[in-house]
N, C-alpha and C positions, 0 to 999 in steps of 0.2 A: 197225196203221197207225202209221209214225212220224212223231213232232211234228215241224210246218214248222220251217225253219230260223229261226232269233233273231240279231240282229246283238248279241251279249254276249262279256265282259263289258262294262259300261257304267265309264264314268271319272266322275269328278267335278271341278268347278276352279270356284271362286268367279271373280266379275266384280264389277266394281263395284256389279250392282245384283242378279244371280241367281247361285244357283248351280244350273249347269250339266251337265247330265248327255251321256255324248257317247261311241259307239262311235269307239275308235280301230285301223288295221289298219297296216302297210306299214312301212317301214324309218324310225326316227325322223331319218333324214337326208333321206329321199327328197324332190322337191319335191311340197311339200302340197298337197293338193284338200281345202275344203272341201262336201260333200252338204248341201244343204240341202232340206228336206223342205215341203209345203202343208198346207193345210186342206180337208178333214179325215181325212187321214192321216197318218205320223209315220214314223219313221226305217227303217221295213221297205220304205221306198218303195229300199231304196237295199242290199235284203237282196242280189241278185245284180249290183251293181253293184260294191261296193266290194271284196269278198272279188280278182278281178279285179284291179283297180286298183293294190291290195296286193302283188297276186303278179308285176305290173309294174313297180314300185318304187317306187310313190307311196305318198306320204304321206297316209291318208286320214283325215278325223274327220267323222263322221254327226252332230252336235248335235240334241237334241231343244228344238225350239223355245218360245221362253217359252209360256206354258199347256198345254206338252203332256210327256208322258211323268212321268219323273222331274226334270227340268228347275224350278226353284224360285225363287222370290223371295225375297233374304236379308231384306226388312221389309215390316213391314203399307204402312208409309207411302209405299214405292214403286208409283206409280201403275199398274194394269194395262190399261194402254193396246194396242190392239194396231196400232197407227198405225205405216204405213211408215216412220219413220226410226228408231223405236222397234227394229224390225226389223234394219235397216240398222244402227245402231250395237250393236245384242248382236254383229253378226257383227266389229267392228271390236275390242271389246272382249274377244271370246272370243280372237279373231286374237292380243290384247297380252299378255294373261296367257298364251297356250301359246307367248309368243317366234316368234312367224311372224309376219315382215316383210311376205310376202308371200306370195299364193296363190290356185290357181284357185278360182274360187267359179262352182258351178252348181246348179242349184234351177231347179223349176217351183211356180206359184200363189204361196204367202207365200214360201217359198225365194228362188222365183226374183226377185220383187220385191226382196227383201235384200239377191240380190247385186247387183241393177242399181244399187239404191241405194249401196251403197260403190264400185261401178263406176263411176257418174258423180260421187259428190262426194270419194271418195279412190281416184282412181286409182293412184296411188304403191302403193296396197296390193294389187294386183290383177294377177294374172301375164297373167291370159286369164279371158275369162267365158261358162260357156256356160248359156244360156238358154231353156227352155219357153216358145214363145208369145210371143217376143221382149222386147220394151223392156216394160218391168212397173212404169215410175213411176207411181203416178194423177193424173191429171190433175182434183183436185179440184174446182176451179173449176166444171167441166162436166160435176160428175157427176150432177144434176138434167135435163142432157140424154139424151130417149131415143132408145135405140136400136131395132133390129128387134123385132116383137112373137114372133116365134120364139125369139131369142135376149134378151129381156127373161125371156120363163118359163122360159129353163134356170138365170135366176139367182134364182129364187122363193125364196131363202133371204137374199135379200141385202134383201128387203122385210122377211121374215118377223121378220125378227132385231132392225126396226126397234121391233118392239113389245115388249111386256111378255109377250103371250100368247109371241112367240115364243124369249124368254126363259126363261120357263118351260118351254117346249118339249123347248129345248138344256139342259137341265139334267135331262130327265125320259127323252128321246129322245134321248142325245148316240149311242149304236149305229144306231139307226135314220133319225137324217137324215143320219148319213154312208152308209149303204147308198143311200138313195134317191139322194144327190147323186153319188156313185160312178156308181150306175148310170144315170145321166143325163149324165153325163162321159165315161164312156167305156163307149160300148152293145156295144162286141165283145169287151170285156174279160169274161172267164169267170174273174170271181176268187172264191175258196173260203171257206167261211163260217170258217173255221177262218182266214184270210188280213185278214177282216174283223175277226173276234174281236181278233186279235192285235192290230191297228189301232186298234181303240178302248179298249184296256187305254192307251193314252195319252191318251186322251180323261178318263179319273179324275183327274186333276188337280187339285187343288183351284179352279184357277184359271182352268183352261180357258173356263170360262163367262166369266165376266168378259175374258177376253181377247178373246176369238171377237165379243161383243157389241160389244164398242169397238172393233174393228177393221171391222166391217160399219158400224156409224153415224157412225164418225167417215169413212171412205171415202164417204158421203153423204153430208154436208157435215150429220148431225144433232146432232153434237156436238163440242166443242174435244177440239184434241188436249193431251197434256200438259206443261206450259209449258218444261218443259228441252227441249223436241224444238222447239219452236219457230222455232230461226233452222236447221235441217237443214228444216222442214217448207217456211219461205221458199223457200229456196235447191233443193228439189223441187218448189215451184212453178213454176219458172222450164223445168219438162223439161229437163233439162241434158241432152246430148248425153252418148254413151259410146265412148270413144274407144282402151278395150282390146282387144285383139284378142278376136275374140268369135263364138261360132257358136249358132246361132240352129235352134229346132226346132219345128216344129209338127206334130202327130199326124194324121194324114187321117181318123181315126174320134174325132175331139174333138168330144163331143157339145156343145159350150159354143164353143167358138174355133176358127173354121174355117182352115183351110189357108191360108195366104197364099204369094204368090210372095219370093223375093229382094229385088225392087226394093218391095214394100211392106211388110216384115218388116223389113227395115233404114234404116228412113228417117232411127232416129236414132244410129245408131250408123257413127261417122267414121273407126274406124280399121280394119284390117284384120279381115275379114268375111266369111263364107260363113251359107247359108242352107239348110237340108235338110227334104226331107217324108219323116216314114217313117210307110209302108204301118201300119193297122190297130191304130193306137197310139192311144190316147187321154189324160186330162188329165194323169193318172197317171203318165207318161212312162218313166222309170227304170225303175218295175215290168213295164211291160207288155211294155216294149222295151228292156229292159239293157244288151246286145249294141249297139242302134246310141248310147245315151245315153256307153256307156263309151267306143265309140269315139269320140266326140264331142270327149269331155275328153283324149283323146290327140291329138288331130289339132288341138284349142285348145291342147294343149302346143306342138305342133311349130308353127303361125302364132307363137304367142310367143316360141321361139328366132330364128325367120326374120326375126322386125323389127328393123330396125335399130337400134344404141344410140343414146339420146337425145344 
């Protein structure tokens, strides 16, 4: 039997605050997409999307997101926060150091939250945005309000996490509560234990635990975020509006985020816009559904040539 496919080799490029580990494919001139990956999965979310991408002349770089993969923090002292602007700014920061002025940024779950985040507070950086699950700022404020008791137990990890017990958990079970939240995200997905294996060899991290946990309680409003993120955390309080052109996707088998139409998937996004449901996909998006994710990011190519110059 031969071994799944690997998106290798892997690059490396310091940032300011990690360094950065990150599959690169496609013509170093092409214009660039950056894949951004969730929780708790990692850059194989993006194993048949980018090879593709590449051989159509984009510019692609998978990053593995801070506590996952090989992906590192140059010091102790840099806080491991996993708080959305925290997010949002590695992608702006990885953006400076590879010299890309500008570029599609698409992601579901933490991905997709990242790019929203530099989608609405640095637009200038952002060619087109395409997004799992649409608009992904959090809305802190109102994260103590609950929602449906159906859709409260698909996120039984976002309690769990709030504790010490479920600390210890994520550090003892990081393979196993990604299986079970896999399979509670996406229940049509028939993914392979060898697909999974692969998945949580990024989960070793040193750091992942520490990230994964302040990223669930600071989203709860249980604990501060870290004080450089501060005035990006404001200014994400405010939901800023997203005004690049942007296409928008939601799975019909997303066991966690249900299908929404057009007119309520785009409520906050102003500039030019489409909105798509594909058949039997779930949280996972890229993986499950390559073929419509990729064509996603072509067809957010071609809305960003169509717009008029500023």
């Amino acid at each position: 039997m031969s071994a799944i496919p690997r998106l290798h080799p892997l690059r490396h490029v310091e940032t300011p605050r990690l360094d950065v580990a990150y599959f690169e494919a496609g013509p170093a001139d092409g214009p660039p997409v950056l894949l951004l990956h969730g929780f708790p999965y990692d850059i194989h979310s993006y194993v048949d999307v980018a090879p593709g991408l590449a051989d159509a002349g984009f510019r692609v770089i998978v990053p593995s997101l801070r506590g996952h993969g090989e992906t590192r923090f140059l010091a102790n002292s840099v806080p491991r926060t996993g708080q959305q602007a925290a997010l949002g700014q590695d992608v702006i920061e990885l953006m400076d150091v590879l010299g890309i002025p500008q570029a599609i940024l698409a992601g579901y779950d933490w991905g997709g939250r990242a790019a929203c985040v530099v989608a609405a507070l640095r637009p200038e950086r952002v060619t087109a945005l395409v997004s799992v699950n649409g608009y992904l700022i959090q809305d802190i404020s109102r994260s103590m309000h609950p929602i449906s008791p159906e859709l409260e137990a698909g996120f039984w990890y976002f309690f769990y996490f709030l504790t010490e017990r479920g600390r210890a958990g994520l550090a003892e079970n990081r393979r196993g509560i990604a299986e079970v939240i896999w399979r509670r995200n996406s229940p049509d997905w028939a993914f392979s234990q060898e697909e999974l294996d692969r998945a949580a060899e990024a989960f070793e991290n040193p750091d992942f635990v520490d990230v994964v946990i302040h990223s669930y309680r600071h989203r709860l409003f249980h604990v501060p975020g870290a004080p450089e993120y501060s005035r990006l955390e404001a200014q994400l309080a405010q939901l800023p509006s997203i005004a690049v052109p942007t296409i928008t996707l939601d799975g019909l088998a997303d066991g966690n985020f249900p299908a929404r139409d057009a007119a309520t998937a785009g409520a906050r996004f102003t500039g030019p816009y489409e909105h798509r449901q594909v058949p039997h996909a779930g949280h996972n998006l890229p993986q499950e559904a390559p073929v419509a994710f990729a064509e996603a990011i072509r067809s957010a190519a071609e809305l960003a040539a169509r717009r008029p110059a500023a």
